[in-house]
The first five atom37 places (N, CA, C, CB, O) and aatype in JSON, in Angstrom:
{
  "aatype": [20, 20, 20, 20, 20, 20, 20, 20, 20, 20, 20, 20, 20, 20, 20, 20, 20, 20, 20, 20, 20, 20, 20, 20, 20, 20, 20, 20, 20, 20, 20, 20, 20, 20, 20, 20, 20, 20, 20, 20, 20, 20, 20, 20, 20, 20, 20, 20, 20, 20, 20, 20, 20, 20, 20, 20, 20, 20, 20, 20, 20, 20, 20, 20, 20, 20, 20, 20, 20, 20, 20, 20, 20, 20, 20, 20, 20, 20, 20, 20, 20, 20, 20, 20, 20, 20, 20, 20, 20, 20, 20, 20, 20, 20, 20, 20, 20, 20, 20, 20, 20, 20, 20, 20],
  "atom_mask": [
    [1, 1, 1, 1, 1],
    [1, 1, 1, 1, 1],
    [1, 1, 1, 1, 1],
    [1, 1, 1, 1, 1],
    [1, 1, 1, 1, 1],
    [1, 1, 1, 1, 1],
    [1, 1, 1, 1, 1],
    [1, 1, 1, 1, 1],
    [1, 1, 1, 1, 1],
    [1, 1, 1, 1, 1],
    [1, 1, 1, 1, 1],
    [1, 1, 1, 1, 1],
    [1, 1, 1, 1, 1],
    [1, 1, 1, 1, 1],
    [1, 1, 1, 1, 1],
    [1, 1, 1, 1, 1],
    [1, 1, 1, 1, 1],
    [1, 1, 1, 1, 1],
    [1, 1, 1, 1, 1],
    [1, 1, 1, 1, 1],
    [1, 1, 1, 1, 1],
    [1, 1, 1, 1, 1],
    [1, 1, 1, 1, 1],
    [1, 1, 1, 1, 1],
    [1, 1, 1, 1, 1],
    [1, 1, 1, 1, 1],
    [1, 1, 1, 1, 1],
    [1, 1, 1, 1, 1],
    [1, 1, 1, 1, 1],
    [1, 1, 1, 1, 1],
    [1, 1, 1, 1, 1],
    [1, 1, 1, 1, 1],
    [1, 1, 1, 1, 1],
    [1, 1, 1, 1, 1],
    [1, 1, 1, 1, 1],
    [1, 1, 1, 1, 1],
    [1, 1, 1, 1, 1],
    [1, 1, 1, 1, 1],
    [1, 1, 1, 1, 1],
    [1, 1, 1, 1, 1],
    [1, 1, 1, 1, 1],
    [1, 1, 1, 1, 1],
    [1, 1, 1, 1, 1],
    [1, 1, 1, 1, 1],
    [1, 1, 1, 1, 1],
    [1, 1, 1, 1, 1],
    [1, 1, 1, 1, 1],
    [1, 1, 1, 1, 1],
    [1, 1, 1, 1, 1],
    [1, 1, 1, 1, 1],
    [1, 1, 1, 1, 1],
    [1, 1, 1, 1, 1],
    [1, 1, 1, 1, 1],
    [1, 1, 1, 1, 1],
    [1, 1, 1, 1, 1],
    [1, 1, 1, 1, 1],
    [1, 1, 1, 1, 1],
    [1, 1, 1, 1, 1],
    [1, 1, 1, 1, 1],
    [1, 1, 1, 1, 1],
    [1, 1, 1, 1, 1],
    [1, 1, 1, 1, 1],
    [1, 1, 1, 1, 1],
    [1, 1, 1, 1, 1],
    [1, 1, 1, 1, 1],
    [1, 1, 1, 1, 1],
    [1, 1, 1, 1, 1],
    [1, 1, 1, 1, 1],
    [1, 1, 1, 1, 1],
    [1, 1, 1, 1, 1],
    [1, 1, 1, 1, 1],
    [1, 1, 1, 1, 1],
    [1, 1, 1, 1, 1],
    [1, 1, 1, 1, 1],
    [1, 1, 1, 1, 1],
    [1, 1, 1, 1, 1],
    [1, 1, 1, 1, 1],
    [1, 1, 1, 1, 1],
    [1, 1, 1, 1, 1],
    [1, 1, 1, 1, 1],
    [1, 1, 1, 1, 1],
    [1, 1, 1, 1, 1],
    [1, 1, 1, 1, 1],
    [1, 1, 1, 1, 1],
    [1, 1, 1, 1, 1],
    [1, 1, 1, 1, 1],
    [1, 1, 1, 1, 1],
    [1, 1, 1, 1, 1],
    [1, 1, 1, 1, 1],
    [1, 1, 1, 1, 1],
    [1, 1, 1, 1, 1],
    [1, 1, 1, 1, 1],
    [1, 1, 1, 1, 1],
    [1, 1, 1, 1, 1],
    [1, 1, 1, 1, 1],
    [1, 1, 1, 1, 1],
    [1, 1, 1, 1, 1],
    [1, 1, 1, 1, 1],
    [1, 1, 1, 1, 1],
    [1, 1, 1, 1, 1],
    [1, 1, 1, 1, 1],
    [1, 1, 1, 1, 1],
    [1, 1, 1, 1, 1],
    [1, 1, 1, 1, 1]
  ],
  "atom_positions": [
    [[-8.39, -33.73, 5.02], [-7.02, -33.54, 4.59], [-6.09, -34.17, 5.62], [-6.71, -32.03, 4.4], [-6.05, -33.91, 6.83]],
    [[-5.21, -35.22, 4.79], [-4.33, -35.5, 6.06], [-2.97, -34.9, 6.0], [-4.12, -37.02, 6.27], [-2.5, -34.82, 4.87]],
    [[-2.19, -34.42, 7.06], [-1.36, -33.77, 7.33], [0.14, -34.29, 7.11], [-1.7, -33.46, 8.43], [0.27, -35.37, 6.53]],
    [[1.1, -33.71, 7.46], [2.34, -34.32, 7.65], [2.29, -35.06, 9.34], [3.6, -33.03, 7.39], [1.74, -34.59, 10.34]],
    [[2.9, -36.08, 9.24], [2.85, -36.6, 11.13], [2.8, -35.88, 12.07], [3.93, -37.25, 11.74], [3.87, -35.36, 12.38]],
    [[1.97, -35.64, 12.64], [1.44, -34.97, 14.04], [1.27, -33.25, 13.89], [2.7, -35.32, 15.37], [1.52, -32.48, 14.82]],
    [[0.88, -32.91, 12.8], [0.37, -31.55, 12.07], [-1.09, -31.63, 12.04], [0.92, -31.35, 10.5], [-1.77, -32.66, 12.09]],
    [[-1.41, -30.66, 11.96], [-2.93, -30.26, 11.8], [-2.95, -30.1, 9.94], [-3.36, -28.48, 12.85], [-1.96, -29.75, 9.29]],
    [[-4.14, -30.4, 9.41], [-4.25, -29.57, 8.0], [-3.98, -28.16, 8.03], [-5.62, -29.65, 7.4], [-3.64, -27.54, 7.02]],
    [[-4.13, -27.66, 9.13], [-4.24, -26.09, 8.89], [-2.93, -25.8, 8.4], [-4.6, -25.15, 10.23], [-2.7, -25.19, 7.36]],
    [[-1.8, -26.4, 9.44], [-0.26, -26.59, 9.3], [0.07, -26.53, 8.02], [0.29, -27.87, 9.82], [0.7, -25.71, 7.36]],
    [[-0.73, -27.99, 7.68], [0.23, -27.88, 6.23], [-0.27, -26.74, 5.53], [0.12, -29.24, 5.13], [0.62, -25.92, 5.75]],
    [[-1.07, -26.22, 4.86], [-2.21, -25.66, 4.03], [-1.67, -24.48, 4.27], [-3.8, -25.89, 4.4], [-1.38, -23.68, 3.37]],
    [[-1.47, -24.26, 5.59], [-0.88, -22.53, 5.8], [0.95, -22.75, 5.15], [-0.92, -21.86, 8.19], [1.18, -22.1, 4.14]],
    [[1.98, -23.49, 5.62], [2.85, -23.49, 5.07], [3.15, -23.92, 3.5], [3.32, -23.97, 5.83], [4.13, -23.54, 2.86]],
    [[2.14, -24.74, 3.04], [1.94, -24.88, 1.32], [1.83, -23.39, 0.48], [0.33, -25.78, 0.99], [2.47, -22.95, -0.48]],
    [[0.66, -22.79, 1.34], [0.46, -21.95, 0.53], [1.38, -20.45, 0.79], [-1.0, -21.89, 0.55], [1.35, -19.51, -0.01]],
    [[2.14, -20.45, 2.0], [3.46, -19.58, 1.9], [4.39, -19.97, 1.36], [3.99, -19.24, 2.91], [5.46, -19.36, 1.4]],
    [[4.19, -21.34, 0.55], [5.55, -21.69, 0.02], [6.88, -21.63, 1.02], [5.79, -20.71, -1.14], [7.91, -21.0, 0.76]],
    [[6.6, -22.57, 2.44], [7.33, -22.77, 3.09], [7.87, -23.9, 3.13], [7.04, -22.45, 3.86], [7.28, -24.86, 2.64]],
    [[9.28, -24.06, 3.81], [9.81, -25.42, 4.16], [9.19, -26.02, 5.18], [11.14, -25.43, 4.49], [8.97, -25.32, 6.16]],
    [[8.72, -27.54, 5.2], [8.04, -27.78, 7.1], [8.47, -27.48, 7.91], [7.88, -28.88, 7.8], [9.68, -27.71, 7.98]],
    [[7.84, -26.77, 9.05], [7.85, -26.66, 10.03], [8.6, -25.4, 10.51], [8.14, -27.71, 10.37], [8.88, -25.01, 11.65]],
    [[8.81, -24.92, 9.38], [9.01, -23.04, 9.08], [8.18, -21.99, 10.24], [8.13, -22.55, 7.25], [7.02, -21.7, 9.94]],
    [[8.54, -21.63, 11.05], [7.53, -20.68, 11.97], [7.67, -19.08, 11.94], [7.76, -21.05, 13.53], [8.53, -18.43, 12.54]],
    [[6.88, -18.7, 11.31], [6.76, -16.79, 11.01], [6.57, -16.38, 12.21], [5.39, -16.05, 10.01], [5.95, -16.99, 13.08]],
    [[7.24, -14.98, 12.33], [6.59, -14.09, 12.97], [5.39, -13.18, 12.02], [7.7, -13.27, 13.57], [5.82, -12.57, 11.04]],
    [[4.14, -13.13, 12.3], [3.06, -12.77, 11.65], [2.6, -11.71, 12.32], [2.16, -13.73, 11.5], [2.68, -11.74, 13.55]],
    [[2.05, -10.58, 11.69], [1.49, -9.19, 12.09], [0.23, -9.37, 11.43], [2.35, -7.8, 11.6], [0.3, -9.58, 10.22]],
    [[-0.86, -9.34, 11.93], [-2.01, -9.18, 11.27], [-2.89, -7.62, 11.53], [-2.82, -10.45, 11.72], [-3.13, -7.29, 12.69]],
    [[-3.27, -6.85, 10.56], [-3.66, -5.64, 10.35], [-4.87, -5.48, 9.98], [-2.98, -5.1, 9.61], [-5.16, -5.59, 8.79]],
    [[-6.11, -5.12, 11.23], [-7.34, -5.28, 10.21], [-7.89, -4.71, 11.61], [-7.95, -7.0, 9.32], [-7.44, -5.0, 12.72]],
    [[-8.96, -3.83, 11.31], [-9.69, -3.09, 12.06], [-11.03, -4.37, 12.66], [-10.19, -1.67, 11.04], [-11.83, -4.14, 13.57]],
    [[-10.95, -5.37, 12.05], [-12.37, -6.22, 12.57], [-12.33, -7.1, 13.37], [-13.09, -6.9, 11.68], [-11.87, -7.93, 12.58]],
    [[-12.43, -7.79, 14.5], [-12.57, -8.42, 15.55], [-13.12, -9.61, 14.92], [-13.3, -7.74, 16.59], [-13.22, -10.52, 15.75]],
    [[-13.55, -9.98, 13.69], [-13.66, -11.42, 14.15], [-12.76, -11.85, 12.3], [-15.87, -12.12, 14.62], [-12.87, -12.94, 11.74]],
    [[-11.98, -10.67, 11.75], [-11.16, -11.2, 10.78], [-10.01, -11.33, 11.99], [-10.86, -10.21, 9.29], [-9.76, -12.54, 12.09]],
    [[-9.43, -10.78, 12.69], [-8.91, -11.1, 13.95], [-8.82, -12.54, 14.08], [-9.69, -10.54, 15.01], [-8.0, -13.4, 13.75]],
    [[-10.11, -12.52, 14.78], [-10.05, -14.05, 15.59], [-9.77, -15.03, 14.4], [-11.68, -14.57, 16.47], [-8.64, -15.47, 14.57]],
    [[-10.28, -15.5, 13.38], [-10.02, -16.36, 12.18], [-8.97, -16.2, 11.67], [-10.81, -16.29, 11.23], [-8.49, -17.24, 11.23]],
    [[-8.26, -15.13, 11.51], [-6.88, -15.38, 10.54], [-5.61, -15.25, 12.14], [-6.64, -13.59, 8.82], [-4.44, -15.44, 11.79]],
    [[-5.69, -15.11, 12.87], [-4.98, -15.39, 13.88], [-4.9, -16.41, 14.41], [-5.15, -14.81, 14.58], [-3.79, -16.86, 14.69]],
    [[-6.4, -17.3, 14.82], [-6.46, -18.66, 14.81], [-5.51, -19.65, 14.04], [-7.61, -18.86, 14.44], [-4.48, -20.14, 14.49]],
    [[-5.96, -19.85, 12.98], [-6.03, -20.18, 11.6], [-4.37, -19.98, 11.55], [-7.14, -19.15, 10.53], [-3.82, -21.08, 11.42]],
    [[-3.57, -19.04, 11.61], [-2.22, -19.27, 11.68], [-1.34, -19.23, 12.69], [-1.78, -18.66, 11.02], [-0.14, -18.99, 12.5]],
    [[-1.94, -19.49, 14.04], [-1.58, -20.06, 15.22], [-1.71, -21.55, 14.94], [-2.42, -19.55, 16.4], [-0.63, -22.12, 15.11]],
    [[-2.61, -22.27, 14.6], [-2.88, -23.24, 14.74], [-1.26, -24.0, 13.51], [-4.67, -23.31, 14.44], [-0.52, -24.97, 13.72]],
    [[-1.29, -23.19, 12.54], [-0.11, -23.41, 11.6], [1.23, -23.54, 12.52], [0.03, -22.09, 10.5], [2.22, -24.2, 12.19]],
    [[1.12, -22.94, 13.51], [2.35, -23.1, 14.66], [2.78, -21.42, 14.28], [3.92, -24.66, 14.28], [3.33, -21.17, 15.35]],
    [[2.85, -20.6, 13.79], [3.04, -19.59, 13.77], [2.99, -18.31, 14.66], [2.63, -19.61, 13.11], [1.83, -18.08, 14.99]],
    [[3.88, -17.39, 15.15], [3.76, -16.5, 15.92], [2.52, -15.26, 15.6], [5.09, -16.08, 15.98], [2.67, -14.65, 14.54]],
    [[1.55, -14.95, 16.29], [0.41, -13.96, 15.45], [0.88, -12.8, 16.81], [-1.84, -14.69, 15.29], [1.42, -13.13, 17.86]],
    [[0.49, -11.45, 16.38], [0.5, -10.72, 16.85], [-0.98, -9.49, 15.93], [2.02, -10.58, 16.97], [-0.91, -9.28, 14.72]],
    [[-1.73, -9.08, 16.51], [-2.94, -8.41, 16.09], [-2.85, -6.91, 16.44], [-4.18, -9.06, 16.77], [-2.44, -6.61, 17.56]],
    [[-3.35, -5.54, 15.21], [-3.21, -4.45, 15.68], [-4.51, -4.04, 14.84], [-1.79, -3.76, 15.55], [-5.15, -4.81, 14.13]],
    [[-4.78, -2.74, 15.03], [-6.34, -2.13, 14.53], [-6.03, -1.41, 13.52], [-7.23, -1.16, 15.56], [-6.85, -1.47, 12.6]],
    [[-4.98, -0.62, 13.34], [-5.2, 0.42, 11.98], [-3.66, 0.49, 11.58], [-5.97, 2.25, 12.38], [-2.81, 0.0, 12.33]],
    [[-3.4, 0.96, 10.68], [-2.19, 1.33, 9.79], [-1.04, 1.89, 10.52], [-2.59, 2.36, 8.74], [0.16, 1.77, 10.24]],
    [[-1.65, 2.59, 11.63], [-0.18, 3.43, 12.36], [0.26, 2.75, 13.49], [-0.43, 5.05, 12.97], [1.46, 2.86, 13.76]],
    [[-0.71, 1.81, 14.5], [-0.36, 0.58, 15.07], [0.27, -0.69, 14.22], [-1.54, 0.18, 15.67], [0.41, -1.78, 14.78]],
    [[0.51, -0.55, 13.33], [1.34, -1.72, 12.32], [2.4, -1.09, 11.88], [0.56, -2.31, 10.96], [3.31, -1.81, 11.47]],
    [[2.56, 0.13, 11.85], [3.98, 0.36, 11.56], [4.45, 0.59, 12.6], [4.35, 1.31, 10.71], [5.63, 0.24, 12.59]],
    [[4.01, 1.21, 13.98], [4.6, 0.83, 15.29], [4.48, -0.41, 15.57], [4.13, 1.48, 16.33], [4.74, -0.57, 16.77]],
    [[4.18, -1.49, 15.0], [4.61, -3.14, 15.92], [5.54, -3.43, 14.74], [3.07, -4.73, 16.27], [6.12, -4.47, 15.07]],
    [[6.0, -3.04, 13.5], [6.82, -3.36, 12.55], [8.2, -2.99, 13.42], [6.5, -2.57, 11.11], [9.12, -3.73, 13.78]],
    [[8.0, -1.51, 13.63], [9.23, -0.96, 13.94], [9.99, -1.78, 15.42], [8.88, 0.72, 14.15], [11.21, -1.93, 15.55]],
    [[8.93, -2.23, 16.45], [9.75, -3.12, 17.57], [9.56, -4.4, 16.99], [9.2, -3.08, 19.24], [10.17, -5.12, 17.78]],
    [[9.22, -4.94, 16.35], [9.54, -6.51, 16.15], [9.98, -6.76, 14.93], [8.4, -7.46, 16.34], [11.02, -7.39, 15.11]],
    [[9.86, -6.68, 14.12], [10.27, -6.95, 12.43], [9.94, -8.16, 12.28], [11.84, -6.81, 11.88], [10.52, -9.17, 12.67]],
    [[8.72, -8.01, 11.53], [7.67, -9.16, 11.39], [8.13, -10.01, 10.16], [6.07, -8.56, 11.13], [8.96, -9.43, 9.45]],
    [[7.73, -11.41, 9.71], [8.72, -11.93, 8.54], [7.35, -11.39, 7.41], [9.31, -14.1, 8.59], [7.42, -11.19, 6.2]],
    [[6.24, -11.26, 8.27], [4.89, -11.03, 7.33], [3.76, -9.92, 7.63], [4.08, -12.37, 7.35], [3.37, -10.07, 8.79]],
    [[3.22, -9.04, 7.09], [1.97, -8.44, 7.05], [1.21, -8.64, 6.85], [1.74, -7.85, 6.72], [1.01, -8.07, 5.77]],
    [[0.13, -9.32, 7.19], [-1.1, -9.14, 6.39], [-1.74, -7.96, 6.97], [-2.07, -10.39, 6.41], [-1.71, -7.62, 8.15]],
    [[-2.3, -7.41, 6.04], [-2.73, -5.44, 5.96], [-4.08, -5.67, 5.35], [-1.52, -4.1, 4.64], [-4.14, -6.32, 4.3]],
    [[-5.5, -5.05, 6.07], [-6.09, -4.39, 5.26], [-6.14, -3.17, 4.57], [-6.7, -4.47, 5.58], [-5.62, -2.15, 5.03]],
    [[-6.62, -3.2, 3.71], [-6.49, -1.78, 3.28], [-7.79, -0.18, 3.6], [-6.39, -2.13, 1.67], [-7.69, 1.03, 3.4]],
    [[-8.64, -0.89, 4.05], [-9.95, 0.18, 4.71], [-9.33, -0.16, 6.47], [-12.27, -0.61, 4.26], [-9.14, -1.26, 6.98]],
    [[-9.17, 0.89, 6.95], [-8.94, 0.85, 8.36], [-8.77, 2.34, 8.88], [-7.66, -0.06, 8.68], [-8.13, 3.22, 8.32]],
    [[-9.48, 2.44, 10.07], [-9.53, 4.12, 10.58], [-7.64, 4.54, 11.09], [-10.94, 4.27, 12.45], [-6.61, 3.9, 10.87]],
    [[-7.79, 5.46, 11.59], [-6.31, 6.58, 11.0], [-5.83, 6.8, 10.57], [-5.53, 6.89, 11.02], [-5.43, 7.95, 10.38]],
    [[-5.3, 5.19, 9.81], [-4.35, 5.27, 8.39], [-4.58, 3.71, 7.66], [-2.35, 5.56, 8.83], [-4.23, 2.54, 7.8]],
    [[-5.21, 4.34, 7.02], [-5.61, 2.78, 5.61], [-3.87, 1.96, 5.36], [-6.32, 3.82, 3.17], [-2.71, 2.36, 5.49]],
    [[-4.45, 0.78, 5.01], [-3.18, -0.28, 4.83], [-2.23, 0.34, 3.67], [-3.76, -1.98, 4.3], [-1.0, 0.24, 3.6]],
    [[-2.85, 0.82, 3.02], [-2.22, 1.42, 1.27], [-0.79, 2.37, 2.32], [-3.97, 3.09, -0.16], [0.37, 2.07, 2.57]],
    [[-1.52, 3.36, 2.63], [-0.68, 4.2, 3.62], [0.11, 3.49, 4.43], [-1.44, 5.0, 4.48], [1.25, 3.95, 4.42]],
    [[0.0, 2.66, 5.04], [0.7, 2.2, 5.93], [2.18, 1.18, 5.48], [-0.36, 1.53, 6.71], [3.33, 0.85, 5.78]],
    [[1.13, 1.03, 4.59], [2.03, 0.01, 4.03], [3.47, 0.76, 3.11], [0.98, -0.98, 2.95], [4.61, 0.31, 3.05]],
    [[2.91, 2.08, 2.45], [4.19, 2.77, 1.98], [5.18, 3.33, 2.85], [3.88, 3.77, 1.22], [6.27, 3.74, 2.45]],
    [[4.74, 3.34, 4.21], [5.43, 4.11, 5.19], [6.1, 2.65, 5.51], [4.49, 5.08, 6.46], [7.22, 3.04, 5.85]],
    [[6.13, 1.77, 5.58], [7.33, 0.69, 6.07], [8.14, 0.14, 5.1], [6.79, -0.53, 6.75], [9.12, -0.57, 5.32]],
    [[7.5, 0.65, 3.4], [8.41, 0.59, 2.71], [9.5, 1.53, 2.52], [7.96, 0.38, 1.89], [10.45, 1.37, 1.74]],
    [[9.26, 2.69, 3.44], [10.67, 3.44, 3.54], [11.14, 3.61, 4.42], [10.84, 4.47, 3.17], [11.65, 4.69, 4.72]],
    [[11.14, 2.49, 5.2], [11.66, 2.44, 6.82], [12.96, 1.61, 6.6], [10.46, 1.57, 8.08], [12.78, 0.58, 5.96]],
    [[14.37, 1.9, 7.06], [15.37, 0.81, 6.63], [15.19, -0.15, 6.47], [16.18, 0.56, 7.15], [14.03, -0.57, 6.55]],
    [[16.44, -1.1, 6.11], [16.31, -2.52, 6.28], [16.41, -2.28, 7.64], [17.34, -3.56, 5.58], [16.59, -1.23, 8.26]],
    [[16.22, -3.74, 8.11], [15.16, -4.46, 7.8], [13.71, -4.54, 7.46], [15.21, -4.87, 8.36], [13.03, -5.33, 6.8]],
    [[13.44, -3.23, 8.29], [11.45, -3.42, 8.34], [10.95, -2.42, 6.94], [10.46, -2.43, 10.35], [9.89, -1.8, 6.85]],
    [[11.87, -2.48, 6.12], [11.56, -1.39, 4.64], [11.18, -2.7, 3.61], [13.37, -0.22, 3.87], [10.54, -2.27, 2.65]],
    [[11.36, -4.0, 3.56], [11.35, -4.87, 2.58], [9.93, -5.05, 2.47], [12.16, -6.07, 2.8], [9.37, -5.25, 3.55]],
    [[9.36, -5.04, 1.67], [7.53, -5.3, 1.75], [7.31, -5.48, 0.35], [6.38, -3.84, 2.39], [7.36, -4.64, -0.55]],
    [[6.98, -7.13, 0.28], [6.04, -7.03, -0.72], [4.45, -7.29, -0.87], [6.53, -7.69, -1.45], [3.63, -7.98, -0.26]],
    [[4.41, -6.32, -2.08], [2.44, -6.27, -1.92], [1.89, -7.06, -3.16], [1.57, -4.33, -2.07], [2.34, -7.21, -4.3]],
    [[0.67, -7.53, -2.49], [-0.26, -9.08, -3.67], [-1.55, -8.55, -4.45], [-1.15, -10.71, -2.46], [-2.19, -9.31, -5.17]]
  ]
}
C-alpha cells in the first residue's frame, strides 16, 4: 500500500478508516485487559501519528476519561472490575465533555 508523501500505510488506513481529514491526530484511550491487544492496537495507532494512552479495566478508563478527555475509546467489553458495557455507561453520564460516547 502506498501512502500519502512521507506516511506510513498504517497512517493512511488508520485515518481512512476513522473517516479523518490528513494528518488529523487523536487523542486515543485504549481499554482492554490484554497485554498484547495493548501492544498491537497502540502500536498500530501510534504509528498513525496518533496520541495512545493504555488502561486495564473499565474503572481505569473512566478515570483517564475524566483527566484527559479522549477524542476516542476503544473499550473492551470482558475486563476485571468493571466490563466496558459498564464503563462505558458511566462516561455516558459524565458531563460534556467526557459524556459524548458513541458505541459500534
Amino acid at each position: 500500500m502506498t501512502g500519502r508523501e512521507g506516511e506510513s500505510g498504517a497512517a493512511v488506513l488508520a485515518d481512512t478508516a476513522l473517516g479523518l481529514p490528513p494528518g488529523r491526530c487523536l487523542r486515543i484511550l485504549v481499554a482492554d485487559d490484554s497485554p498484547v491487544n495493548h501492544m498491537v492496537t497502540a502500536t498500530f495507532l501510534r504509528r498513525a501519528g496518533h496520541t495512545v494512552a493504555v488502561v486495564c479495566n473499565g474503572r481505569e478508563a473512566i478515570e483517564a476519561e475524566l483527566g484527559n478527555g479522549f477524542d476516542i475509546i476503544l473499550m473492551d467489553i470482558e475486563m476485571p472490575e468493571m466490563d466496558g458495557l459498564s464503563a462505558a455507561r458511566a462516561i455516558r453520564r459524565l458531563p460534556h465533555p467526557y459524556g459524548l460516547l458513541a458505541a459500534a
